[in-house]
C-alpha positions in Angstrom: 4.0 26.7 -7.2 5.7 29.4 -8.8 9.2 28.6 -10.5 10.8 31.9 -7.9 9.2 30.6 -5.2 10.6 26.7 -5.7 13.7 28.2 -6.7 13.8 29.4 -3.1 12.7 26.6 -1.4 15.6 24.3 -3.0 18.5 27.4 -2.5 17.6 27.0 1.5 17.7 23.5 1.3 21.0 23.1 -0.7 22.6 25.9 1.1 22.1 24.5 4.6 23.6 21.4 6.2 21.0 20.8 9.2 17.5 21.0 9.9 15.8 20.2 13.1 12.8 17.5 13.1 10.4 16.8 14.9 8.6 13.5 15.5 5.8 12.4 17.5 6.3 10.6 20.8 4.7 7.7 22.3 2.7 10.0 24.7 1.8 12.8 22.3 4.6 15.1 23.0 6.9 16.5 20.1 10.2 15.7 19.9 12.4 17.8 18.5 16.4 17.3 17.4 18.5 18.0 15.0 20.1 16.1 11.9 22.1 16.5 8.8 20.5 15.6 5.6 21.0 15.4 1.9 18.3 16.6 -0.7 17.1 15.7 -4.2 14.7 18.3 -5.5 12.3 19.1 -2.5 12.7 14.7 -0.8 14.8 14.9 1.9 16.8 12.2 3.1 18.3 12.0 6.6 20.0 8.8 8.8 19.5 7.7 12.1 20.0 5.1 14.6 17.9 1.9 13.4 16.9 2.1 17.3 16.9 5.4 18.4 13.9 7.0 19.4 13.2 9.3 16.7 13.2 5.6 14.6 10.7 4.4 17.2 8.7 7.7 16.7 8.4 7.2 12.9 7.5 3.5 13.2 4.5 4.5 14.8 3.8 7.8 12.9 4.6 9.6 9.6 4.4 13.2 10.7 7.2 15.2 10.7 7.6 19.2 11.4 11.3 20.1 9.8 12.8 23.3 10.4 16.1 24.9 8.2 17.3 27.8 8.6 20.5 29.8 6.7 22.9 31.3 9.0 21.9 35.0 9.5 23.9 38.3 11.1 20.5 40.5 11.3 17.2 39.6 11.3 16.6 41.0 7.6 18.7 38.5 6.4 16.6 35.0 8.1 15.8 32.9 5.3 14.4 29.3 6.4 11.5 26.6 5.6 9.0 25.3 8.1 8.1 22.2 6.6 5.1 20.1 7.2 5.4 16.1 6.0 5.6 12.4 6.1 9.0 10.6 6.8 8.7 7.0 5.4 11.7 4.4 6.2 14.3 3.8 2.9 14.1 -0.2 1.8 14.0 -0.3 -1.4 17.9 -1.0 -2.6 18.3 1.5 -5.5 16.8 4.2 -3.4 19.0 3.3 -0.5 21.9 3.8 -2.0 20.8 6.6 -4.2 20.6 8.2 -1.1 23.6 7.3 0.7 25.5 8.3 -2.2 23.9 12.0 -2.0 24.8 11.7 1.8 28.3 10.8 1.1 28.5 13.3 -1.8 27.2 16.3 0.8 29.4 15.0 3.9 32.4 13.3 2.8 33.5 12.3 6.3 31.2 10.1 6.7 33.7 7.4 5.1 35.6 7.8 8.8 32.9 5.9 10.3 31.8 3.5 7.6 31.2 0.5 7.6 31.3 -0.8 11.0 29.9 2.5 12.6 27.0 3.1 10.3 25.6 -0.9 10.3 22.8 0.3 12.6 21.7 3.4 10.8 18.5 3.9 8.8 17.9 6.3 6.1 14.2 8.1 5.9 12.6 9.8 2.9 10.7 12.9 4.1 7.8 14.2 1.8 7.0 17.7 2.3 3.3 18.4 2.1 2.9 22.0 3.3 6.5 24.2 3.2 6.4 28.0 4.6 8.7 29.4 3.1 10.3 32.6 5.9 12.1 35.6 3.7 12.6 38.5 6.0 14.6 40.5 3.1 10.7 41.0 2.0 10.0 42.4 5.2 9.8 41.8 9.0 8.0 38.0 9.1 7.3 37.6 5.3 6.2 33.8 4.9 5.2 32.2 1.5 3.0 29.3 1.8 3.2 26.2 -0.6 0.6 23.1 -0.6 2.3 20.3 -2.3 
């Protein structure tokens, strides 16, 4: 990957607080909503209810579609990733709280609701394996495409 290119790819994803996932449901259908993450390099960590059914959906498969997208005025401006992966679930304990810590770090109020509030919540890696990377300032629709 060219160093400009990853340089992007990580100033979109430290510059942006949410991305929308999608996971795959029991009956086939996407299902699409939206979380805050934190990032280290291009792994992406997000929480989620340990029973929720986005946590149901990963049990049963890996694949994840991830959008994030900068805030824009115009359409010259849209910068954002379209990223292809697998979300694994966090258990190993070093990770886990190497993770939480970037979470904390990133969103500081989520000390309000700890520890009683966040006893049910998992934390997933995401591993990108395709990213397209959307630059309009290059032009109406200009995509880069990255196979990790």
């Amino acid at each position: 990957m060219r160093p400009a290119l990853k340089q992007e790819i990580l100033s979109i994803l430290d510059d942006a607080n949410d991305m929308t996932i999608a996971t795959v449901r029991e009956d086939g259908f996407p299902q699409a909503t939206t979380v805050s993450y934190a990032n280290n390099g291009l792994t992406i960590y997000f929480g989620c209810a340990e029973h929720s059914q986005k946590a149901q959906n990963l049990a049963r498969d890996s694949k994840v579609s991830l959008m994030v997208s900068l805030p824009y005025t115009s359409w010259n401006d849209i910068r954002a990733l379209s990223i292809g992966g697998r979300a694994e679930r966090v258990t190993d304990p070093q990770e886990v709280a190497q993770a939480s810590q970037l979470m904390f770090e990133r969103f500081p109020e989520i000390a309000r609701y700890a520890p009683a509030e966040l006893d049910d919540i998992v934390l997933f890696r995401v591993t990108p394996e395709v990213i397209s990377v959307l630059d309009y300032r290059k032009g109406f629709g200009h995509s880069d495409l990255v196979k990790l």
